[in-house]
C-alpha positions in Angstrom: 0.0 0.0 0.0 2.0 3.3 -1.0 1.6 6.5 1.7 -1.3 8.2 0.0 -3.4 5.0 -0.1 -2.7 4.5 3.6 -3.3 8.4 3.9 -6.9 8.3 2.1 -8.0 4.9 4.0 -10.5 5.4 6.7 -10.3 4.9 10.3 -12.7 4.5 13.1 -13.3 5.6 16.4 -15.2 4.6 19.1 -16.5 8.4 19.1 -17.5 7.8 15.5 -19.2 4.4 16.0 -21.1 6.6 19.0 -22.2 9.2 16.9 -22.9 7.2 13.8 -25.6 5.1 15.6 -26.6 7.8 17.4 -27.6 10.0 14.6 -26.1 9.1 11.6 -27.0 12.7 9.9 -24.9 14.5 12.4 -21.9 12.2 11.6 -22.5 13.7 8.5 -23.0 17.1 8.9 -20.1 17.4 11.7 -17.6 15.2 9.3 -18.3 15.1 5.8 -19.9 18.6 6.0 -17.9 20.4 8.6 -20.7 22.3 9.9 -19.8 24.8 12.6 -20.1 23.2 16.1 -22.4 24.7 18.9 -19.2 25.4 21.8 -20.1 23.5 25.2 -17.8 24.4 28.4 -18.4 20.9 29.3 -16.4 19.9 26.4 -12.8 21.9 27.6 -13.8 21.1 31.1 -13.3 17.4 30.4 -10.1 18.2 27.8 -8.6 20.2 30.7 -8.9 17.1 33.4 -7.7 14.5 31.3 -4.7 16.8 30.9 -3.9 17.4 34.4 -4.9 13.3 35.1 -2.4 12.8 32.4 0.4 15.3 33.6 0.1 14.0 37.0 0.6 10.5 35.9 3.6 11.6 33.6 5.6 12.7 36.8 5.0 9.3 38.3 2.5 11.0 40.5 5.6 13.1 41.9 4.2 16.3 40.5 2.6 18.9 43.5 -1.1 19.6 43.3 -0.5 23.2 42.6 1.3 22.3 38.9 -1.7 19.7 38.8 -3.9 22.1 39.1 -1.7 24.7 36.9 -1.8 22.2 34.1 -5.7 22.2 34.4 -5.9 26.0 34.3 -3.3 26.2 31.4 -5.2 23.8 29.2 -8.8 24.7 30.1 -8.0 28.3 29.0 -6.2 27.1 26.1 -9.6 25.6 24.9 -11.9 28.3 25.6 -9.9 30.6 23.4 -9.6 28.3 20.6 -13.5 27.8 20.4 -13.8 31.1 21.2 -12.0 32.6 17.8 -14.6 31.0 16.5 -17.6 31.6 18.4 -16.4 34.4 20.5 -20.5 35.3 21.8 -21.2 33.1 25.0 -25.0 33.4 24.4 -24.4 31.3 21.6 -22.6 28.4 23.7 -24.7 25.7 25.4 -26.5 26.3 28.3 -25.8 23.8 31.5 -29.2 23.2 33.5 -30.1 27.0 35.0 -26.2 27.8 33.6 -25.9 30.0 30.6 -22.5 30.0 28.6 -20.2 32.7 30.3 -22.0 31.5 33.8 -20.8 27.7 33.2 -17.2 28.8 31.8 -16.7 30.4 35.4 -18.4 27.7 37.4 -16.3 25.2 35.7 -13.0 26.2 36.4 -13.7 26.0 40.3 -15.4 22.8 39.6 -12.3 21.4 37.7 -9.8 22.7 39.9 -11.8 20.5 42.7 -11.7 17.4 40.9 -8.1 17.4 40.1 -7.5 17.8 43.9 -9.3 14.9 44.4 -8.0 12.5 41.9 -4.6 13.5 43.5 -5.9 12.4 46.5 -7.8 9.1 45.4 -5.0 7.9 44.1 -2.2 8.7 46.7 -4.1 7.6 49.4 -7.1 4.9 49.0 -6.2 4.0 45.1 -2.6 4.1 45.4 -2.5 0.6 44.8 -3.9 1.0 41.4 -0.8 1.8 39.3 -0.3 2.8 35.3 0.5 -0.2 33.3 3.8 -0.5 31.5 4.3 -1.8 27.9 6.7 -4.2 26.7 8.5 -1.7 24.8 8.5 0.8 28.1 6.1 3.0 27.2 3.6 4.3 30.3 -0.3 3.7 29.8 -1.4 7.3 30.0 -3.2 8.1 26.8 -1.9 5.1 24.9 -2.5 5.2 21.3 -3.9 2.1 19.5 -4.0 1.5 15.5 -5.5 -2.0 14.6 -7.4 -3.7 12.0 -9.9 -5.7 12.1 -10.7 -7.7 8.9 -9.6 -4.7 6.3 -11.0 -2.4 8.7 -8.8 0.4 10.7 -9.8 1.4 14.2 -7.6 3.8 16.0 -8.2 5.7 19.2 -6.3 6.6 22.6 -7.5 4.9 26.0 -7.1 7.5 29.0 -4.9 4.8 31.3 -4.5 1.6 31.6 -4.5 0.7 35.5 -3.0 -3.0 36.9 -3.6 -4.3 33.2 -7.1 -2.8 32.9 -8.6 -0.2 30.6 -9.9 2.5 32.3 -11.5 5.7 31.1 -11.5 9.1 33.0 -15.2 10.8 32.7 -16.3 14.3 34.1 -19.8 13.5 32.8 -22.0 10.8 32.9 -20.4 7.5 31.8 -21.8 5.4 28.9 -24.8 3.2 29.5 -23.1 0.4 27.9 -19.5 -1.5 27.8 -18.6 -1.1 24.4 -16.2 1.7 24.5 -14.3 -0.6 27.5 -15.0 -3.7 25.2 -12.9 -2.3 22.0 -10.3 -1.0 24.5 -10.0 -4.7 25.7 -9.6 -5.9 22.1 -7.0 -3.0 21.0 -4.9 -4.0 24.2 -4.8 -8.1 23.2 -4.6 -6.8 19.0 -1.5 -4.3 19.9 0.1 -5.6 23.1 -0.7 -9.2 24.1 -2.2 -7.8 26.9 -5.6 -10.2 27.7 -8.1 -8.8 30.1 -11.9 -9.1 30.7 -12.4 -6.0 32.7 -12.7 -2.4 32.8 -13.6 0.6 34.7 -14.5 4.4 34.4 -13.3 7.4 36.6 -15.9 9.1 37.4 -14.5 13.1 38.7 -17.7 14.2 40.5 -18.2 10.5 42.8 -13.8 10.6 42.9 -13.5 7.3 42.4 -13.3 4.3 39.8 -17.4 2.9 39.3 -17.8 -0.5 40.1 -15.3 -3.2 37.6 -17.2 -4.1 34.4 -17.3 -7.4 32.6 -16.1 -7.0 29.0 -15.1 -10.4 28.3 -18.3 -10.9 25.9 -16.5 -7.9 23.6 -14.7 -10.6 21.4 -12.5 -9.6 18.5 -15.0 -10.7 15.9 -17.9 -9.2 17.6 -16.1 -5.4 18.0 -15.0 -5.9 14.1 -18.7 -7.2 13.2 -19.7 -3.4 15.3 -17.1 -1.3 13.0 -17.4 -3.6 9.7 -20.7 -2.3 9.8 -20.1 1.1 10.4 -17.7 1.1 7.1 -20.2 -0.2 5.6 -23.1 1.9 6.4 -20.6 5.2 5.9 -19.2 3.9 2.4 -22.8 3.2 1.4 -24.0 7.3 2.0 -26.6 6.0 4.4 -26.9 9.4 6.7 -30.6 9.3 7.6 -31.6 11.4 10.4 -32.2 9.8 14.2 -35.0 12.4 15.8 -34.7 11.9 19.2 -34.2 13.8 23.2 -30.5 13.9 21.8 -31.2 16.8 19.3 -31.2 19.0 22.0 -27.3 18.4 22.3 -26.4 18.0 19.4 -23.3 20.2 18.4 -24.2 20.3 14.7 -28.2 21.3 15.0 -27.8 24.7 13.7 -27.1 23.1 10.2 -29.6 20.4 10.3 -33.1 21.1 8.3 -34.5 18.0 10.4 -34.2 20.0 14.0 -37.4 21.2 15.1 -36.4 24.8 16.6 
C-alpha cells in the first residue's frame, strides 16, 4: 500500500461508531460537512482534566497539586480561546441546566480545579495501589495510542490509562450506558500488546473514584469488528438518515440540520 493510499483509507473511532448510531445525519454534517459546532464548556472542562490526570501521571505521580492544578488552568483556558476565535459570543454556547454559557465557563473552572484535587488524593491515598500499566516496549499507559485492524477495517483511538492491566477511562460526565467503548479498548490491548483482560472501569471526577469493575469479556474480537465492519459499511454506502430523538437537544451540529425542530 504506498503512503497516500494509507493516507486516504479510513479509520474509526469509538467516538464515530457513537455518533454514527446515534444520529447518523450529524456524523455527517459534523464530518463530511464540517458544519460549525455549537461550543459547550463541558467539552474543555473534560479536555482540561484529562490533561492534568495525564500530567500528573507523567511525573510518576511526583508532581505537587498546585502544577496539577496549573496544568488544568493552562489547558482549560487554552480551549476556551480556541473555540472562542470562532464563536467568541457566550450566548451562543450551550447552556448547563439554569447555567448560561459565560456562567458555566466560570463555574467550571472551580469545579475542575476540585476534581483534580481529588483525583490527586484518590490515588495517593485509597487507590494508590492502582498503578499505570507499562508496555513491553516501556512506554507508560497514559493516553496510549492504538492503531488496529480488524478484517480490512482500521480502528484507531487513545485509552485514558491503563491501570493493573485494565482499561480505564476518566469521565467528568456521565459515563456510557453500555460496555462497548471498554469492550474495543479490551480488544485493541490483546490486537496491539498481548495484553488479555476481561475488565474495565470508568473514573468518574464528581463521585472521585473508579465505578464498580465491568465485565467485557463478551466484547470478542469478531464481535467489535462485526460493530465497526458495519459502520464502514453503512458510511461507504451514503446511508446518513436522520435519528429524531431527546439527543437533538445536544447536538453540536443542530444549527445546520433542516431535520431539527427549533
Amino acid at each position: 500500500m504506498t503512503e497516500a493510499s494509507e493516507k486516504r483509507r479510513p479509520r474509526y473511532s469509538v467516538s464515530q461508531h457513537k455518533q454514527y448510531r446515534q444520529c447518523p445525519h450529524q456524523w455527517y454534517l459534523q464530518r463530511r460537512v464540517k458544519a460549525w459546532q455549537r461550543p459547550a464548556a463541558w467539552l474543555a472542562h473534560g479536555t482540561a482534566v484529562h490533561a492534568a490526570a495525564e500530567f500528573w501521571e507523567r511525573s510518576g505521580r511526583a508532581a505537587s497539586l498546585a502544577d496539577a492544578q496549573a496544568e488544568f488552568a493552562r489547558v482549560y483556558a487554552a480551549t476556551l480561546a480556541a473555540d472562542m476565535e470562532v464563536t467568541p459570543n457566550l450566548e451562543y454556547w450551550f447552556q448547563s441546566g439554569p447555567y448560561g454559557g459565560e456562567a458555566d465557563v466560570e463555574r467550571r473552572y472551580g469545579i475542575g480545579l476540585e476534581q483534580v484535587a481529588k483525583y490527586i488524593d484518590y490515588y495517593s491515598g485509597k487507590g494508590k495501589n492502582e498503578v499505570i500499566w507499562i508496555t513491553p516496549d516501556g512506554t507508560p499507559g497514559i493516553e496510549l495510542r492504538f492503531d488496529i485492524e480488524l478484517d480490512g477495517v482500521s480502528i484507531i483511538g487513545y485509552i485514558d490509562q491503563v491501570i493493573n492491566g485494565e482499561a480505564r477511562d476518566i469521565k467528568t460526565g456521565q459515563p456510557p450506558k453500555d460496555t462497548f467503548q471498554l469492550g474495543v479498548y479490551k480488544v485493541a490491548l490483546e490486537e496491539q500488546w498481548g495484553l488479555k483482560s476481561d475488565q474495565g472501569s470508568y473514573w468518574l471526577a464528581k463521585f472521585a473514584r473508579p465505578v464498580r469493575t465491568f465485565d467485557v469479556s463478551d466484547w470478542s474480537r469478531e464481535r467489535v469488528a462485526d460493530e465497526f465492519g458495519k459502520l464502514h459499511e453503512d458510511i461507504t454506502a451514503e446511508r446518513f438518515d436522520p435519528v429524531i430523538g431527546d439527543h437533538c437537544q445536544r447536538c453540536p451540529v443542530s444549527g445546520a440540520c433542516s431535520f431539527f425542530a427549533r
